[in-house]
N, C-alpha and C positions, 0 to 999 in steps of 0.2 A: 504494500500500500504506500511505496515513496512516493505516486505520483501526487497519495491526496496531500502527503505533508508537502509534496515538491511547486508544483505548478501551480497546482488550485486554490491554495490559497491567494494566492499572487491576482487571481481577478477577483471582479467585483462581484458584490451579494450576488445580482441578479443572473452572472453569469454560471456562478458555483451552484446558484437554485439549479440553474437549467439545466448545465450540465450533470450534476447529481440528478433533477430528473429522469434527463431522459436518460442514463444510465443505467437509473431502476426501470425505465421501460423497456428499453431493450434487452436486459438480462429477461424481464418477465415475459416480454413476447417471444423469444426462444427459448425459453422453458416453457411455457406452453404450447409454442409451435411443434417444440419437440415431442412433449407427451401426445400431441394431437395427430401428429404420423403415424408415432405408435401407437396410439389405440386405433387409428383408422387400419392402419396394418395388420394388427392383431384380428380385427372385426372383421377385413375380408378373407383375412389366411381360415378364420374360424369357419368362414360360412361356406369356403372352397373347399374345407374339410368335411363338413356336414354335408356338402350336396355328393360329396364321393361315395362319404359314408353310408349316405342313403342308399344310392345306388348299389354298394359293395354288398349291402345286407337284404336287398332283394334280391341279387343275384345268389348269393349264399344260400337263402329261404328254397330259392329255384334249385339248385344242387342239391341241398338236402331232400328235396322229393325227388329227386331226377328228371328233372322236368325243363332241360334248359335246352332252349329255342337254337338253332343257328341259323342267321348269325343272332349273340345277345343284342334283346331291345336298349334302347340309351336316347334319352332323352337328351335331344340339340349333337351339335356337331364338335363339342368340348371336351366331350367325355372320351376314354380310352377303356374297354375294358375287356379281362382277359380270365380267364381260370384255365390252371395248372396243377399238375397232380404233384407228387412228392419226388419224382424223377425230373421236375420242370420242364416238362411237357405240354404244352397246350391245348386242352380239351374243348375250349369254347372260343370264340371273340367278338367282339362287337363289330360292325359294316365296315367300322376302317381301324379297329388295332390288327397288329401285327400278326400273323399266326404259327410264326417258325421261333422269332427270337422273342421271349421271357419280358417284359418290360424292368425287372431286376433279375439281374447274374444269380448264380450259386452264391456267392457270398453276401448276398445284399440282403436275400431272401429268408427269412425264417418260417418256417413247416409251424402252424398252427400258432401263430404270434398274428398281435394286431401290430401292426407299423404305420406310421406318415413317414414319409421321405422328399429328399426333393433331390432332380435327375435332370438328368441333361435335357433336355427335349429333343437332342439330334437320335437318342436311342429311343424315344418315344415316335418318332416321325412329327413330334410338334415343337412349332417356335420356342424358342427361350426356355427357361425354366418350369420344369412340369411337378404337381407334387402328385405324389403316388401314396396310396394307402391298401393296405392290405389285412382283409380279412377272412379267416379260416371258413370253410368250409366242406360240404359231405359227409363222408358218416365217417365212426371209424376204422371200418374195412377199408374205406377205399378214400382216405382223407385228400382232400383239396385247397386252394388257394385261391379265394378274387383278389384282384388286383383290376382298382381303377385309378388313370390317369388324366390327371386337370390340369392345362396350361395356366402359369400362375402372368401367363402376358398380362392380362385386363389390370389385375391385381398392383402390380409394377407399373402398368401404366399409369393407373388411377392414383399411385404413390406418388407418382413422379409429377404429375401435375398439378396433386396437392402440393406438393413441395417446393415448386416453380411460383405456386400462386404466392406461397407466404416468403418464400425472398424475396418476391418483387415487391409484394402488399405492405408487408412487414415495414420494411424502412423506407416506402413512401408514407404509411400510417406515422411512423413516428417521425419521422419531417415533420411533419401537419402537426400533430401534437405537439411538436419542440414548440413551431412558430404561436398557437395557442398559449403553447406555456411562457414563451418570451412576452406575448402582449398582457395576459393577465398576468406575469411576475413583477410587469413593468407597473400595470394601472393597480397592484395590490403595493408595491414600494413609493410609489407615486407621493403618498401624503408623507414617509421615512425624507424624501428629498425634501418635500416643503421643511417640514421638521431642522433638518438640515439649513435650510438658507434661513430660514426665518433665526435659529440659535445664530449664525453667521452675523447677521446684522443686530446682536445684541452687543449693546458695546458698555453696559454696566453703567450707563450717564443716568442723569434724573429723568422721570418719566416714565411711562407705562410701557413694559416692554415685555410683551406677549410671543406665544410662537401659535403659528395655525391653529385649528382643532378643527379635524376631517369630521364630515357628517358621519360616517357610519359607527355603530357601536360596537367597534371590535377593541383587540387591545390596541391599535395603535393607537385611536380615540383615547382611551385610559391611561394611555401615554403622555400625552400631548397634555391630558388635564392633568396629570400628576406630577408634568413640568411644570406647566403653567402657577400649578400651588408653589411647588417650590420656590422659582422666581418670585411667586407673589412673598413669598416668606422670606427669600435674598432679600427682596427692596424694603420690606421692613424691616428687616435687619441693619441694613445699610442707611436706614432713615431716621433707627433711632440712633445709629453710630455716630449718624451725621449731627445730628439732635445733642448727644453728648459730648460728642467734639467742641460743637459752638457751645455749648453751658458750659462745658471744662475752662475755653480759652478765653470764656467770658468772666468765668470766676477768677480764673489766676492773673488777668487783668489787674482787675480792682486794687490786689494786696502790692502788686507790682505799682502799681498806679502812686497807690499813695506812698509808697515807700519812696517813689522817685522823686515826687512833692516835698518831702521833708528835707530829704537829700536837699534839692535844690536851693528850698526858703532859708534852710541853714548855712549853705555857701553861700548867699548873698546878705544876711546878715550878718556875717564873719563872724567878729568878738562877739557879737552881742545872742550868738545863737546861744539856747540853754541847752547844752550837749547833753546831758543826762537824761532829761524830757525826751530829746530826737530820739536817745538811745532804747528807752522805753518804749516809747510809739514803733519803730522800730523793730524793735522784741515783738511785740504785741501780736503785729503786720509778718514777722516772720515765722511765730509757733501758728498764727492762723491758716500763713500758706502751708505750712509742712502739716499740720491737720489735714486739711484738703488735697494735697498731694498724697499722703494716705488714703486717705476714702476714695481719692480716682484711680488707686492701683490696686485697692483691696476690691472694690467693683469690676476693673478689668479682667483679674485673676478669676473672681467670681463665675463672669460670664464666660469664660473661659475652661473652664472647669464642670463634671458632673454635677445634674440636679442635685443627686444626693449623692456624695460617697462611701466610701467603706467606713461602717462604726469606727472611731479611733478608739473610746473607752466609758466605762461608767463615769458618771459625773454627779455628786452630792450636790444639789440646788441648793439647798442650805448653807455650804459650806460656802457653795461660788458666790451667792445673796450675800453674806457676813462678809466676803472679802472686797467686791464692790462696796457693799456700804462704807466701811474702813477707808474708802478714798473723799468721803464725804464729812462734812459736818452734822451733827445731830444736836439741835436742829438746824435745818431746814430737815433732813431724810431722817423718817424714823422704820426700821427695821421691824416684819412680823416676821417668825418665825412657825415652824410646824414643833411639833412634840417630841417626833421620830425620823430622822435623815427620808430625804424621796433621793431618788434615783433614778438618773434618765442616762441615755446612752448618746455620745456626742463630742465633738471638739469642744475640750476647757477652754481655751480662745476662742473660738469665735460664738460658746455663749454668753462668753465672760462680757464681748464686746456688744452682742446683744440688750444687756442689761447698761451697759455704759450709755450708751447713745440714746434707751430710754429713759433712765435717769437723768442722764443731762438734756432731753428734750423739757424732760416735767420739771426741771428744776429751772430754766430759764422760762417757764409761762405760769407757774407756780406765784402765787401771791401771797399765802405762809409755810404750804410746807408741801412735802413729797412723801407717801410711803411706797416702800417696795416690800412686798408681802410674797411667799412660798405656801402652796396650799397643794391638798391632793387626796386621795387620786378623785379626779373627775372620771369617772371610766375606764378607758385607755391611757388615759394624759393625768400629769401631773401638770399645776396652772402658776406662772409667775406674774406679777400683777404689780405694772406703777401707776399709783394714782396722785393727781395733782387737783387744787382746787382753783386752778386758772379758769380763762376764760371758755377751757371746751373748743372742739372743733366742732363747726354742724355736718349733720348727717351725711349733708349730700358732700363734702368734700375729703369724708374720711376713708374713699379708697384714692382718692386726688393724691392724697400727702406721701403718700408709699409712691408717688411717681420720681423720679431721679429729679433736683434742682428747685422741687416745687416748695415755696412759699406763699402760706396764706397772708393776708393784709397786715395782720397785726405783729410780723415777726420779716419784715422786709427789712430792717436796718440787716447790711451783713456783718457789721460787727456783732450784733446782739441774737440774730435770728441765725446763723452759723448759711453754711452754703444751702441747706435743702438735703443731704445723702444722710443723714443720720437713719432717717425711716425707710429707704431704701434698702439700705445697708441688712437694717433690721429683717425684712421680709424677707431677704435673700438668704441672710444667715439660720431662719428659721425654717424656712422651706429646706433646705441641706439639712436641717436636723430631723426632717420628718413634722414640723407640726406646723403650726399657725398660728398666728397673730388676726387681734381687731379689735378696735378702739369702740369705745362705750361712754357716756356722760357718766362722770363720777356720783353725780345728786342729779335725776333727772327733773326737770322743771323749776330750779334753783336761776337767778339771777345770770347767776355764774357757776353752770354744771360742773365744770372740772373735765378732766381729762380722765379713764381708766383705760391703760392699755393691757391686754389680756392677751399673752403666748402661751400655747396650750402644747407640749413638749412629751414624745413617747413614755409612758412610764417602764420603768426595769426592774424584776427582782433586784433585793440584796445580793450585794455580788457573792455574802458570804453562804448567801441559803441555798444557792446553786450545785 
C-alpha cells in the first residue's frame, strides 16, 4: 500500500475521494463480474449435464428391457450417443455418432461408473470441446455402457460474450460513474471551499466577521455554525481584552499622571518645594500603582489558567478569618467566630485574598464598622460573610460591580474608591474554589441597608476523621 502513503496523499480531497472511489468500484465490479461468469458457467455446464443425463438414462431404461431402437432416438442434432459393452464395442448409436471408435479409449472409460468428462470434439466428430457422460447400463449378465456426447460450443460461446460485454461495459460504467462522482464530490465540497475563503478573509480586525453557513443540514452546516460560535466567542474575547486593555492603561495613567504633576510643581518651586509632603504623595501614588499592577497580573494569570484547579489542601476558615482580621483594627472589624474549626478544600492564598479585598471593600463604605463572620455548614457549603452598615448597593447593580473597573457613583474618587478589580478578583477566586458569592442589604429597608457579602465555599470533613 506505498502508493496510498506515496502519491495520494499529495492530491486534493476531491481527487483522493475519487480516486478511492472508483477504486472500490472497480475492484467491486470485477469481483462480481467474476463471480457472474462463474455462476453463468457453472448454470450452463449444469444444464448440459442434465440434458445428457437425461438422455443417458433413457437410453439405459431402453437397454435394461432390451429394447433399443437403431439407430438410438436423440433429441436435436447436439446430442452424440453410443452404448458399448465391456469389451468396448459398440452395440447401438445414435443417426450421427460414430459406430466403430468408442467416444472414450480403454483408459478413459470405466465399466459400471457414472463419469462427466470433457474431450476433444475432433474424436467426437464435433466442434470444440465436447462433454461426455457416462452411465451404466443392462443387466448383469451382459453389463453395458451409454455414453452421451454434448458440444460445450454454445456454452463457451455464451461465456465469451458474456465476458466481452462486461470489459467493454465495465469500464465504460465506471467512467460514467467517476464523472458523476467528480461532479457531486465537487457540489458536496463546494460549501468546505466557501468555508475556506470566507476563514481566508478573516483578518481578526473589529467587526462582525462570519464564514458562510450552506442551506443544507448536514455536518458541514454544523460546521460552519460551530465556527461561527467560536469566532463569535474569539470576538468577545478579544472585546473584552480590548475592554481591559483601555481600563488597564487608563488606570495606570492616573497614578503616573499625578506623580508627574508633583514631580514637576516641585522643580519649579525649587527651595521652596516641601520635599517630605512630594515624598509622601509620592508613596501614596506608588503603593496605589503597584496595588493595581497586582490585580492586573493576578486577573491575567486568572484568565489564563483553569476554571477550577486541582485541590491544593484543606483550609480552617476560622483560622484564615483570625489571621485577616489580625491585619485590621478592632474596631472598625469585629471578628464572629464558629465553636468548632469548618473546613473547606482550596488555595490558603487566594482565599486569604478573597477575604482581603472584601474587607477592605466594607471597610472603605462602612460608616462605623465591618464584621467578618464564619458560619456552617449551610448544606454542602460552609458561609463566610462581611457585613458593612454603609450605604448598600441597589439591587439592580449588584451583578454590575463583579464587572472588571466598574465603579458605582458614590466611590469614583480613585484615591478613595480603589480601581474597581477588588470584586472581580473576588468572583474569580471563588469560582476556582468551587462556590459563590452574592451581595444582600445588611438591614433590608433601613435608610442605609448596608452591604452583606455572602461566599458560600465547598464544605470538607476533618482532615483528621478521614
Amino acid at each position: 500500500m506505498s502508493w496510498v502513503r506515496g502519491p495520494l496523499p499529495r492530491l486534493g480531497l476531491r481527487a483522493r475521494l475519487l480516486a478511492l472511489g472508483v477504486l472500490g468500484l472497480a475492484v467491486g465490479f470485477a469481483f462480481g463480474g467474476t463471480l457472474l461468469v462463474g455462476a453463468l458457467g457453472w448454470t450452463l455446464q449444469r444444464s448440459v449435464d442434465e440434458e445428457a443425463l437425461r438422455t443417458a438414462d433413457a437410453v439405459a431404461l431402453l437397454t435394461a428391457e432390451d429394447a433399443l431402437p437403431d439407430p438410438l432416438p436423440v433429441a436435436g442434432g447436439q446430442l452424440r450417443v453410443q452404448v458399448v459393452d465391456v469389451q468396448g464395442r459398440i452395440r447401438a448409436a445414435s443417426i450421427d455418432a460414430d459406430r466403430l471408435v468408442p467416444m472414450l479409449g480403454p483408459g478413459d472409460l470405466r465399466p459400471g461408473q457414472r463419469q462427466r468428462l470433457v474431450v476433444d470434439g475432433r474424436r467426437v466428430g464435433m466442434p470444440g470441446p465436447v462433454r461426455v457422460v457416462t452411465v451404466p447400463a443392462g443387466t448383469p449378465q451382459e453389463p453395458r455402457t451409454v455414453l452421451v456426447a454434448k458440444s460445450l460450443t454454445d456454452v463457451r460461446h455464451s461465456l465469451r460474450v458474456v465476458r466481452n460485454l462486461l470489459l467493454v461495459g465495465f469500464p465504460l460504467l465506471v467512467a460514467g460513474l467517476g464523472v458523476v462522482a467528480w461532479r457531486v464530490v465537487g457540489a458536496t465540497l463546494r460549501p468546505v471551499e466557501q468555508l475556506r475563503s470566507g476563514a481566508a478573509e478573516i483578518t481578526g480586525r473589529a467587526g462582525a466577521e462570519r464564514l458562510p453557513v450552506p442551506a443544507g443540514q448536514d455536518e458541514i452546516h454544523r460546521l460552519a455554525v460551530t465556527l461561527n460560535d467560536m469566532l463569535d466567542r474569539l470576538a468577545a474575547s478579544r472585546d473584552r481584552q480590548r475592554a481591559f486593555v483601555a481600563d488597564a492603561a487608563h488606570e495606570l495613567r492616573s497614578p503616573l499622571t499625578n506623580m508627574r504633576t508633583e514631580l514637576e510643581v516641585a522643580r519649579r518651586l525649587g527651595d521652596d518645594t516641601d520635599w517630605p509632603a512630594v515624598a509622601d504623595d509620592l508613596l501614596a501614588d506608588t503603593e496605589r500603582l503597584s496595588r493595581l499592577v497586582d490585580d492586573l497580573l493576578l486577573l491575567a494569570r486568572l484568565d489564563e489558567q483553569d476554571a477550577r484547579p486541582a485541590p491544593v489542601g484543606p483550609v480552617e476558615l476560622g483560622e484564615l478569618a483570625r489571621a485577616v482580621a489580625a491585619r485590621y483594627p478592632s474596631p472598625p472589624l469585629r471578628l464572629r467566630l464558629p465553636d468548632g474549626p469548618l473546613w473547606v478544600e482550596g488555595d490558603a492564598g487566594e482565599l486569604r485574598r478573597v477575604l482581603v479585598n472584601l474587607v477592605d471593600n466594607a471597610l472603605r463604605h462602612a460608616r462605623t464598622g465591618v464584621e467578618l463572620a464564619v458560619s456552617g455548614p449551610d448544606g454542602a457549603y460552609h458561609l463566610v460573610t462581611v457585613t458593612d452598615d454603609g450605604p448598600g448597593v441597589p439591587a439592580a447593580d449588584r451583578e454590575r460591580v463583579f464587572a472588571r473597573f466598574t465603579r458605582l457613583d458614590d466611590a469614583r474618587a480613585r484615591d478613595a474608591g480603589g480601581a474597581g478589580l477588588g470584586l472581580a478578583i473576588v468572583r474569580e477566586l471563588v469560582r476556582r474554589a468551587g462556590g459563590a458569592v452574592e451581595l444582600a442589604d445588611a438591614t433590608p429597608g433601613a435608610a442605609a441597608p448596608g452591604l452583606r457579602a455572602t461566599v458560600r465555599l465547598p464544605a470538607l470533613a476533618e482532615p483528621d476523621a478521614e
